[in-house]
C-alpha positions in Angstrom: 121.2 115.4 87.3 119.6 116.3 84.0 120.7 113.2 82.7 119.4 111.0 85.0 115.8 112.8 85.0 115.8 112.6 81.1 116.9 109.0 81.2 114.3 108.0 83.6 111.5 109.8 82.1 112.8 108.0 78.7 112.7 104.4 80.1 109.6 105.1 82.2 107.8 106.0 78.7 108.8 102.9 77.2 107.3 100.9 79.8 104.2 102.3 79.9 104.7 101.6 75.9 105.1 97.9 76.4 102.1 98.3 79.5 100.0 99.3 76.6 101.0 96.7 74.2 101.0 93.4 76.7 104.6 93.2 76.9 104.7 93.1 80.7 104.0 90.0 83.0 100.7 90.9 84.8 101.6 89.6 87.9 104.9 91.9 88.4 103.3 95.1 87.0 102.3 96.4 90.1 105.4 95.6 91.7 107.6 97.6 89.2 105.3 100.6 89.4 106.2 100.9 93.4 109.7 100.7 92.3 109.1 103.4 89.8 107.2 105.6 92.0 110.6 106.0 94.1 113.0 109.2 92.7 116.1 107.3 92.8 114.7 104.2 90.5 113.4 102.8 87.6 113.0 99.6 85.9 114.2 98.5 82.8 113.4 94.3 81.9 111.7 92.5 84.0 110.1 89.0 84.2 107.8 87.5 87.0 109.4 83.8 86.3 108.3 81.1 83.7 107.7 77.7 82.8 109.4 77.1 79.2 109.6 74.4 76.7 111.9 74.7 74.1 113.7 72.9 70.7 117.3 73.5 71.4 120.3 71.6 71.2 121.5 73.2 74.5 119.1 75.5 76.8 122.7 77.9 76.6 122.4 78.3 72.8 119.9 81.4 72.9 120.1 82.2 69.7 118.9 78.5 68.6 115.6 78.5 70.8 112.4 77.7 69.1 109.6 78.1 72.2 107.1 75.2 71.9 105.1 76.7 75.7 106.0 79.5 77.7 104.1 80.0 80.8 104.2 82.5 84.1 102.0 80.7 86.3 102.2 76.8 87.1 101.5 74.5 84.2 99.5 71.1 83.7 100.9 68.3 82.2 98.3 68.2 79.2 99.8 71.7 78.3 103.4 70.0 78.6 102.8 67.0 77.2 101.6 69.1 73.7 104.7 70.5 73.4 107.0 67.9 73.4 104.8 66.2 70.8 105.7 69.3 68.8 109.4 68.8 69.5 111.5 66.9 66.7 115.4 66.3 68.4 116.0 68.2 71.6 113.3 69.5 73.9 113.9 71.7 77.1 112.3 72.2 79.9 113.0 75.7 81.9 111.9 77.5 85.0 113.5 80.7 84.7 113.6 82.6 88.2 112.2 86.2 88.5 114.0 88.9 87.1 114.4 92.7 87.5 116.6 95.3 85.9 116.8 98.3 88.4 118.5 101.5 87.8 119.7 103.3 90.7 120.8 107.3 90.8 124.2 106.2 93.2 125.6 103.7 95.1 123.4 104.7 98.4 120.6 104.1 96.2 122.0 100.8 94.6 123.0 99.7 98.4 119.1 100.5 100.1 118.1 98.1 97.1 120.3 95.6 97.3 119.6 94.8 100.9 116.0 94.7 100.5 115.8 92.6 97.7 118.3 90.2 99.3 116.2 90.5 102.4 113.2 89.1 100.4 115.5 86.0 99.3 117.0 87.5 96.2 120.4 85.9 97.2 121.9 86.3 93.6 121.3 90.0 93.5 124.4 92.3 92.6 125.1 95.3 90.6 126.0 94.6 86.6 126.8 97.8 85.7 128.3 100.8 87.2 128.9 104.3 85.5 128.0 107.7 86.8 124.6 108.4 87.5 123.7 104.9 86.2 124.3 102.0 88.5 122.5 98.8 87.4 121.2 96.3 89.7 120.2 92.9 88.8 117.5 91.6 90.9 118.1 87.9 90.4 116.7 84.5 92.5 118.3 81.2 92.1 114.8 79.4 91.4 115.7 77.8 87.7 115.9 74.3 86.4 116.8 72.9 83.1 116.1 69.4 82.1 116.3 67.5 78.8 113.2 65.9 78.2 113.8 64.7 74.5 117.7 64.7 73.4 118.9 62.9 69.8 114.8 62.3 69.4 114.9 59.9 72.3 112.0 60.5 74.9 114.1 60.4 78.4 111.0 60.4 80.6 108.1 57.5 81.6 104.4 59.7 81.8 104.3 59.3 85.4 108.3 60.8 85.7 106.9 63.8 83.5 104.2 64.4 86.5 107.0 64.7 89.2 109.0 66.8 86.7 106.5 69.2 85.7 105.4 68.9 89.8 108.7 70.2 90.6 108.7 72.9 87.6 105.6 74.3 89.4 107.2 74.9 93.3 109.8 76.3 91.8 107.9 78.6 90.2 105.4 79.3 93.0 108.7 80.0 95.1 110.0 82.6 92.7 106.5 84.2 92.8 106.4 83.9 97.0 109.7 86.1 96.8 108.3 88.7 94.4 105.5 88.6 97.0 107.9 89.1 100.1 109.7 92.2 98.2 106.3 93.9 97.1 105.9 93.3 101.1 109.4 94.7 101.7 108.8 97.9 99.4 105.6 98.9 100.8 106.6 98.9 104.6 110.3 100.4 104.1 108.3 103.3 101.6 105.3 103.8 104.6 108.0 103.7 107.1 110.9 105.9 105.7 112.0 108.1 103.2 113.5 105.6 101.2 112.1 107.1 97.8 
């Protein structure tokens, strides 16, 4: 039990750490502080979802990346069409789906999660790590996209194929964000409703 309490208190402080230093997505922050409220949670990483642009060979190479635009809101083309001119070989571009890192005190606690957040259309949700007193959940959506837009320092795209692109890079976005909406939704009614802390 000490552990878990001294672990907690630990990660919380580091989150209001990166709070303090504009580390955290604005648009989640609230959402993460319900989750932390609860006594058998708290957070770890987290993102809301993105729009990225990236030089990489392949978007699976992480250690390659250099970001040209990274945004967590929808994007215009002007801001898209900047990066790639930045680009030299291989340019990337990503919608990465919301993400949260959730540490729960047991299994119950791991379980009441998991069925909420699937509820709220976090299909891809599962635990990632399991050892006593610790069980991590990944809160994971299936809202991501990766599409070569320069490969080999050819341009793959015509200007008006770039507006359907970067059109499509924004719903997915905005559907990520809808679910992040619909667990915030999900949390508040099960916490007013239950003792689900």
């Amino acid at each position: 039990m000490g552990n878990w309490n001294e672990e907690r208190i630990r990660a919380l402080s580091r989150l209001y750490r990166d709070y303090g230093q504009g580390k955290i997505d604005e648009d989640i922050k609230d959402l993460l502080e319900m989750i932390n409220s609860l006594d058998r949670y708290y957070t770890t990483s987290s993102c809301s979802g993105r729009i990225q642009i990236a030089e990489v060979k392949y978007p699976w190479r992480k250690t390659e990346y250099v970001i040209l635009g990274k945004w967590h809101r929808p994007v215009a083309i002007d801001e898209v069409l900047k990066c790639i001119k930045r680009g030299r070989r291989n340019v990337w571009l990503n919608v990465e789906p919301p993400i949260i890192h959730v540490v729960a005190k047991d299994l119950n606690a791991a379980r009441d999660m998991l069925v909420l957040v699937r509820q709220s259309g976090f299909k891809h949700s599962g635990i990632q790590g399991l050892k006593e007193g610790r069980i991590l959940i990944e809160v994971l959506s299936t809202d991501k996209m990766e599409i070569p837009l320069i490969f080999g320092g050819q341009l793959l795209f015509k200007e008006e194929q770039l507006e359907t692109i970067v059109c499509l890079a924004n719903v997915l976005l905005t559907h990520g964000k809808e679910k992040l909406a619909r667990l915030r939704e999900a949390l508040r009614l099960k916490i007013s409703h239950t003792s689900f802390s």
